[in-house]
C-alpha positions in Angstrom: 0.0 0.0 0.0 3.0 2.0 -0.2 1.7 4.7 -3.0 -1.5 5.1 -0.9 -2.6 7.5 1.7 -4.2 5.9 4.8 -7.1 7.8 7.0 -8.1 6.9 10.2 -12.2 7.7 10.2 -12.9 9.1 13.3 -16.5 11.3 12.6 -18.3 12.5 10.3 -20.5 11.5 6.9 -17.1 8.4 6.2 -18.0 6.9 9.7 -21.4 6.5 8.7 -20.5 5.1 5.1 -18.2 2.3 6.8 -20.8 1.4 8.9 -23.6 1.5 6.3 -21.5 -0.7 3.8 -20.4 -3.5 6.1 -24.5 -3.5 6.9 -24.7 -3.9 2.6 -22.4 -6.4 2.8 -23.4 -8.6 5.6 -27.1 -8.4 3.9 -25.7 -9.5 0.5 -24.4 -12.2 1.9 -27.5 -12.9 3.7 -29.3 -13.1 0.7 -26.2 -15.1 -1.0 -26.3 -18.1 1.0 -30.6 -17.7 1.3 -30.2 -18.6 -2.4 -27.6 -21.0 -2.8 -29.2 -23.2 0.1 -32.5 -23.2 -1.6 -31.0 -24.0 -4.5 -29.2 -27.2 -2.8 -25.5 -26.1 -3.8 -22.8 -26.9 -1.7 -19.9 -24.0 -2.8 -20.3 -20.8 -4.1 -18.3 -18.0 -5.3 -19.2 -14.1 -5.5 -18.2 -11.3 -7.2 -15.8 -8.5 -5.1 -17.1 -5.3 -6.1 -20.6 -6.4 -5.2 -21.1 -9.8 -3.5 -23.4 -11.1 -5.9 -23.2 -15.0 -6.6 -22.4 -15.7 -9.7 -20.8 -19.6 -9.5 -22.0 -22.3 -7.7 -20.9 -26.1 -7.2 -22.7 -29.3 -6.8 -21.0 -31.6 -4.6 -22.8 -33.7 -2.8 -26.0 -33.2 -4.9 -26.9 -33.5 -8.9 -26.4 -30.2 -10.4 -29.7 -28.4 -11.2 -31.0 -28.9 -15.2 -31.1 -25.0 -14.9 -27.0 -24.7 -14.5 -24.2 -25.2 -16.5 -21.9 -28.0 -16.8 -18.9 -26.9 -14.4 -15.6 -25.7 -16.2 -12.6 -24.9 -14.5 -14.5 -23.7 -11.0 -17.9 -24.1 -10.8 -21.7 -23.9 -12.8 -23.2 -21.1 -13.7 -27.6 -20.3 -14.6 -28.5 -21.3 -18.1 -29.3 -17.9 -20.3 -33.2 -17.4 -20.1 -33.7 -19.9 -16.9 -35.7 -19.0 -14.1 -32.1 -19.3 -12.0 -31.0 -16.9 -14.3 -33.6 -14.5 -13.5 -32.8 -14.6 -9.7 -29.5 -14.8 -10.0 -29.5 -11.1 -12.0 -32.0 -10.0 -9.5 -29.5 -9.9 -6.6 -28.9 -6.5 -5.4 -25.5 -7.0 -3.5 -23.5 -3.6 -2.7 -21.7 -0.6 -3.9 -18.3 -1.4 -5.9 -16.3 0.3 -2.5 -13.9 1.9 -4.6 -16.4 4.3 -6.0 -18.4 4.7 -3.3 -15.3 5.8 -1.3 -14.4 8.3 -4.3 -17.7 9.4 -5.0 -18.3 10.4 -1.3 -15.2 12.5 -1.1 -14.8 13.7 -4.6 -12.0 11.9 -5.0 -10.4 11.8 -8.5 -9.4 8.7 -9.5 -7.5 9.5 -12.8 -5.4 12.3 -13.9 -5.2 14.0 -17.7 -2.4 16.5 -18.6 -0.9 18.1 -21.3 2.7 18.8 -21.9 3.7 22.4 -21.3 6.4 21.9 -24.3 4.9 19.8 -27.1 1.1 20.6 -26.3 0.4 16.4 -26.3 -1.9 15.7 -24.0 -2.2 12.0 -21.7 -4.6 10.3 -19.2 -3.9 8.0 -16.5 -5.6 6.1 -14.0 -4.3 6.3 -10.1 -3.9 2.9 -8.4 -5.1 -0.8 -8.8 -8.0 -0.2 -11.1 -11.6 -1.0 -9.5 -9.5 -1.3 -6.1 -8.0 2.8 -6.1 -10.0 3.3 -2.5 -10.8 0.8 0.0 -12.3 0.6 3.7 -9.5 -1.2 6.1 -10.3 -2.4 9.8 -9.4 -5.2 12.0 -13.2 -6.1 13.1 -16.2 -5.7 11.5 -16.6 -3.0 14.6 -13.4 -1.3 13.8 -11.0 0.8 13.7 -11.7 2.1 10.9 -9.5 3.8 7.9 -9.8 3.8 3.9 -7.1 4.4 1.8 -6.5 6.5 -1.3 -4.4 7.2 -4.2 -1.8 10.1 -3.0 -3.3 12.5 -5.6 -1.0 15.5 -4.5 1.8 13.6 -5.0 1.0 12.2 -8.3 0.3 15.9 -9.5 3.8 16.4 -8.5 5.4 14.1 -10.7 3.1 14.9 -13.8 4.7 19.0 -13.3 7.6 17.8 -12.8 7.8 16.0 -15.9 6.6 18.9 -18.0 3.1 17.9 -18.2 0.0 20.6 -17.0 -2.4 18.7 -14.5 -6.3 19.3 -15.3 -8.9 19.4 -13.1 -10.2 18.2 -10.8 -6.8 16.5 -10.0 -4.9 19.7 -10.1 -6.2 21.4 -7.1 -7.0 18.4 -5.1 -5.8 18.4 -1.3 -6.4 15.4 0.9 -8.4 16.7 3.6 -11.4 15.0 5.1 -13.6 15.8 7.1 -13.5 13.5 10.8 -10.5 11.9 9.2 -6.7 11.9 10.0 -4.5 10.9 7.9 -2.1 8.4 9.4 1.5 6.0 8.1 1.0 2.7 7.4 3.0 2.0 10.3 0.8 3.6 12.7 -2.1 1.3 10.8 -0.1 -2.1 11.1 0.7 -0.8 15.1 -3.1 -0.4 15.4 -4.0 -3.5 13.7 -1.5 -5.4 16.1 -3.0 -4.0 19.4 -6.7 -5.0 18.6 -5.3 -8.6 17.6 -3.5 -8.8 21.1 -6.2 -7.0 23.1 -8.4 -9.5 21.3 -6.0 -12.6 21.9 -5.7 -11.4 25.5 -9.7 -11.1 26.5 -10.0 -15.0 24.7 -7.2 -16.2 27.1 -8.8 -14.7 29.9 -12.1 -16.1 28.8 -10.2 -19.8 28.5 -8.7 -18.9 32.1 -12.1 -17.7 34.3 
């Protein structure tokens, strides 16, 4: 995570997101297993950016009329099936990523021009469909989200000639009920809740 920017959510309207997507998440997988049990598969597999299922296996059961033969993984709904139908019906969550950069206005790409040659150049910042992300220990936190360091790629655009557009050019990173932290301080936090954690279930094993 090294060419990110880590923030510690403390407040505010990203506390409230955190909170709100782990309760999208935990409901599409709710509704993930509701369907796979009803339809008697043993395995399935979902989709990142929005839990749905899109794979299933049959194990210890015949596979359903209405699914595919598997392939390298798993079966998938026959086009036009009734399985197909529910299976595009699942709601699942918000691709994180966008939802992070939507809420903050983050941008998630950079276009320039070159000051010399007048040649112009776009660029997306980070792992594309993974440039923000929500990072915590325990579905009850801490909670931080990490983001491209958009100042800093500005920087090198200028300095290699190039005129940043907006809305890259002027961005700052500075959130509202966030602090931005190192990743050290994040791995340091992450290693106290796991021994405060270990510590309570010894302490539990030992009363």
């Amino acid at each position: 995570m090294s060419d990110n920017v880590i923030f510690m959510i403390e407040s505010g309207k990203m506390l409230a997101l955190v909170k709100d997507h782990l309760k999208q998440r935990a409901r599409a997988h709710r509704e993930g297993i509701s369907l796979v049990k009803e339809l008697g598969a043993d395995q399935y597999r979902v989709f990142d950016d929005d839990g749905k299922v899109f794979e299933v296996i049959f194990s210890s059961c015949p596979r359903h009329p209405d699914f595919t033969v598997p392939k390298k993984s798993g079966s998938r709904p026959k086009r036009g099936t009734e399985w197909a139908k529910r299976f595009a019906a699942q709601v699942g969550f918000k691709p994180v990523s966008g939802l992070i950069a939507e809420a903050l206005g983050i941008p998630l790409s950079i276009a320039s021009n070159s000051t010399d040659v007048g040649m112009g150049r776009w660029r997306v910042l980070g792992y594309p469909l993974r440039e923000c992300g929500f990072i915590y220990p325990s579905l009850k936190g801490p909670y931080a989200f990490y983001t491209p360091n958009v100042p800093a790629e500005v920087a090198c655009e200028v300095a290699l000639g190039q005129s940043v557009e907006e809305p890259a050019a002027s961005f700052k990173l500075e959130f509202e009920g966030c602090r931005r932290i190192t990743e050290e301080e994040w791995n340091f936090i992450v290693a106290r809740h796991k021994f405060k954690k270990q510590k309570a279930y010894k302490q539990g094993e030992a009363s």
